[in-house]
C-alpha positions as CSV (number, residue, x, y, z in Angstrom):
1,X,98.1,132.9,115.0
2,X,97.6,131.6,111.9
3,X,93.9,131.3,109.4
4,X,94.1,127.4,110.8
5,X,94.3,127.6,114.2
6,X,92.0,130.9,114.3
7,X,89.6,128.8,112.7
8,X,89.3,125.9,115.1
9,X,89.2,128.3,118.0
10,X,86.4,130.1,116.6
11,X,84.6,126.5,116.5
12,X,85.1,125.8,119.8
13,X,83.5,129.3,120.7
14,X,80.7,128.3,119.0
15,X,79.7,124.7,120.3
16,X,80.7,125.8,123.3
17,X,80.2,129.5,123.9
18,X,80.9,129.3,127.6
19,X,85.1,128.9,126.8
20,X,86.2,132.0,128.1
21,X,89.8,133.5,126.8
22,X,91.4,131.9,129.6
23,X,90.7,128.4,128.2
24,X,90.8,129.3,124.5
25,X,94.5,130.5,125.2
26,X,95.5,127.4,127.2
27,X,93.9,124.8,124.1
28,X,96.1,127.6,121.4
29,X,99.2,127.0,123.4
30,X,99.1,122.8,122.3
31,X,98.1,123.4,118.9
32,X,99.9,121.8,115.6
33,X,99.5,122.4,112.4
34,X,100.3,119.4,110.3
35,X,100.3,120.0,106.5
36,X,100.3,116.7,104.1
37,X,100.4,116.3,100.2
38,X,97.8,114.0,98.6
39,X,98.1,110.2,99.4
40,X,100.2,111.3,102.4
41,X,98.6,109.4,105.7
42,X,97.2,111.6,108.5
43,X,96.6,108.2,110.9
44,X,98.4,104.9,110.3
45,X,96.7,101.5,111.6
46,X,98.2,99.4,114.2
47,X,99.0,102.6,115.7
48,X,98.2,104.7,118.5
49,X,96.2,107.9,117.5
50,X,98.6,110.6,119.3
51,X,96.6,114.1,118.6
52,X,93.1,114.7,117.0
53,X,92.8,116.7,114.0
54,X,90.5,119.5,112.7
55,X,90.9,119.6,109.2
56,X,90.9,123.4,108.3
57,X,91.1,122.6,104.1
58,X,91.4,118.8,102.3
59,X,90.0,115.6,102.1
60,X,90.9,112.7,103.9
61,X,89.7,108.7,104.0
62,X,89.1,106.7,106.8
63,X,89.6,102.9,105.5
64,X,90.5,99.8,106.5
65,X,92.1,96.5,104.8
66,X,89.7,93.1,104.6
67,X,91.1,90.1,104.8
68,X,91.5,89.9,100.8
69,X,93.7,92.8,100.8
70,X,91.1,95.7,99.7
71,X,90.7,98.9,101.4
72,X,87.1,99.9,102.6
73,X,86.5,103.2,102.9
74,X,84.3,104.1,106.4
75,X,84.2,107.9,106.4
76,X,85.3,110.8,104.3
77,X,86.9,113.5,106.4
78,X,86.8,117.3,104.9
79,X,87.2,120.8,106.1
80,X,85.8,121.8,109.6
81,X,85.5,118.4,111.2
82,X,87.7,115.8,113.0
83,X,90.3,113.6,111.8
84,X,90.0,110.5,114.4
85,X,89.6,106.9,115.4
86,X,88.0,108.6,118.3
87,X,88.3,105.2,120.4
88,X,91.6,104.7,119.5
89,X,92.9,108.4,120.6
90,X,90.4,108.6,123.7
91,X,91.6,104.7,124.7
92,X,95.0,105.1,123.6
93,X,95.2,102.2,121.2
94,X,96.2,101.5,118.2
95,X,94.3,102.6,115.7
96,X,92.2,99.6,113.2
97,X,91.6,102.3,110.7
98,X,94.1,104.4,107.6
99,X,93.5,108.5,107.4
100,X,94.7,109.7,104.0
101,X,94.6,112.7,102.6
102,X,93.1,112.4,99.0
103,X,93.6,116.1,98.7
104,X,96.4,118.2,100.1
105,X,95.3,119.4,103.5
106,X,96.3,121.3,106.9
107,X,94.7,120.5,109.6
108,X,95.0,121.5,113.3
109,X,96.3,119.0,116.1
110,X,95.7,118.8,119.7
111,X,97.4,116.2,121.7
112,X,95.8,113.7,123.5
113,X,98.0,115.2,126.7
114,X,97.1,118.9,125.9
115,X,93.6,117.9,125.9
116,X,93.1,116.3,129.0
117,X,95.0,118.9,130.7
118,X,92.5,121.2,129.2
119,X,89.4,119.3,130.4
120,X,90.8,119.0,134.1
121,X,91.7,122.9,134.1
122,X,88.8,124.4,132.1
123,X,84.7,122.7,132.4
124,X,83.9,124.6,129.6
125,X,86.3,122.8,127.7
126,X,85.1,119.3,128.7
127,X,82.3,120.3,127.7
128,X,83.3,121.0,124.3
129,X,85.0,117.4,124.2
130,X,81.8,115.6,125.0
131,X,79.7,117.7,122.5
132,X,82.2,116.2,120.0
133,X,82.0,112.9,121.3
134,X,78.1,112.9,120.7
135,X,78.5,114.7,117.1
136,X,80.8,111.3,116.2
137,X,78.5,108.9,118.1
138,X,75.4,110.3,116.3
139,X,77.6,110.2,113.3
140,X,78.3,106.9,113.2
141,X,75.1,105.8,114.2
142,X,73.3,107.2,111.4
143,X,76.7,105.1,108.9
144,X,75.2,102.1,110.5
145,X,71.2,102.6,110.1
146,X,71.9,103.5,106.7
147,X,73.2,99.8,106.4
148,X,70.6,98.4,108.3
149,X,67.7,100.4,106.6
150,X,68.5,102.0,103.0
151,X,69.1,99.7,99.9
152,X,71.9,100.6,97.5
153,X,70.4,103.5,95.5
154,X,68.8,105.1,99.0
155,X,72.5,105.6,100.1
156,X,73.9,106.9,97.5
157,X,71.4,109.7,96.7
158,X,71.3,110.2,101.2
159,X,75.0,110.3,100.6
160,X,74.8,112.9,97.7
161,X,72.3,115.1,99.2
162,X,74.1,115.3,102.5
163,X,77.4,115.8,101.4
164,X,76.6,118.0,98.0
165,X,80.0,119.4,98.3
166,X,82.2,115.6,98.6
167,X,80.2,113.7,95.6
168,X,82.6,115.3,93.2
169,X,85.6,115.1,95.2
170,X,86.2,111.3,95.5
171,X,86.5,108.8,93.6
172,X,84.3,106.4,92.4
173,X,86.0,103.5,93.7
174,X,86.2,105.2,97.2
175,X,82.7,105.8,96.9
176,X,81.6,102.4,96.4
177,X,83.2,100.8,99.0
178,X,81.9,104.0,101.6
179,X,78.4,103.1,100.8
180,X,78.6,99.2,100.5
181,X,78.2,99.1,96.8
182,X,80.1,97.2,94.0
183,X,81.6,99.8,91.9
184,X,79.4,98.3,88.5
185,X,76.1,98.9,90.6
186,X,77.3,102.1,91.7
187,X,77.5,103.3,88.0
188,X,74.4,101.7,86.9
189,X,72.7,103.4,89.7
190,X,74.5,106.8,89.3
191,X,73.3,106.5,85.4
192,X,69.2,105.5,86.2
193,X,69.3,108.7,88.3
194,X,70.5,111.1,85.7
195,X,68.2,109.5,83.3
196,X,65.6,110.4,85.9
């Protein structure tokens, strides 16, 4: 078993301590590693989202292409969480949204097959897959109050003090499109704090 795949077991153990060894051997028997170089795509658009994947080390992008051709970033994916257009894999539709790695990364698949076989077999295991569901819905949730509620420079610092470790780690550019921003404001405002 390799560092990966231990990992991801070990976090299903612990949202969901109730998975006995049983069920944690039948999800390890569908597992995938997948390992992609930077810029490589971990999700295509127009495409149906196959497995879901637990990054175990890189970075990844969630974007999409507007109508005048630029990409808009809508989440930033790193280690120990899910690489998905969850309604896309759960549905089994194509996927609106690009996953790209903008660092080299591994992550761990499970197939959208494997998985339901797993719920159906194992309640501790649905479980598991409906605590993840909420973690995304609260998730997203909290992307779109952020919109509704924060101005420009509220986001950025909210962004910056709950992601410490991913402010360094992406682009500027990336950035600025993630939290709504023109990239010009988004320097001016990066610049009035540290002058703060």
């Amino acid at each position: 078993m390799t560092e990966a795949i231990q990992t991801y077991l070990k976090t299903v153990k612990h949202l969901c301590p109730q998975a006995d060894s049983n069920s944690l051997s039948f999800l390890e028997s569908g597992l995938t590693i997948t390992t992609l170089a930077d810029k490589h795509f971990y999700i295509q658009a127009n495409i149906t989202q196959k497995n879901v994947g637990f990054v175990f080390s890189g970075l990844l992008r969630a974007f999409y292409i507007d109508d005048n051709g630029n990409e808009i970033t809508i989440r930033f994916v790193k280690e120990n969480d899910f690489a998905t257009n969850y309604v896309s894999f759960i549905s089994q539709k194509p996927s609106r949204y690009y996953f790209q790695c903008i660092e080299p990364c591994e992550i761990v698949n499970i197939s959208y097959q494997h998985m339901q076989e797993a719920f159906s077999k194992f309640p501790a295991l649905e479980k598991y897959g409906r605590l993840i569901a909420e973690e995304i819905l609260k998730s997203q949730q909290q992307r779109i109050e952020s919109f509704l509620f924060e101005n420009a420079e509220l986001r950025y610092l909210n962004f910056v003090k709950q992601h410490p470790d991913l402010h360094n780690r992406v682009s500027l550019s990336h950035l600025s499109t993630y939290l709504g921003i023109e990239r010009p404001s988004l320097s001016r405002i990066r610049k009035k704090i540290a002058h703060q």
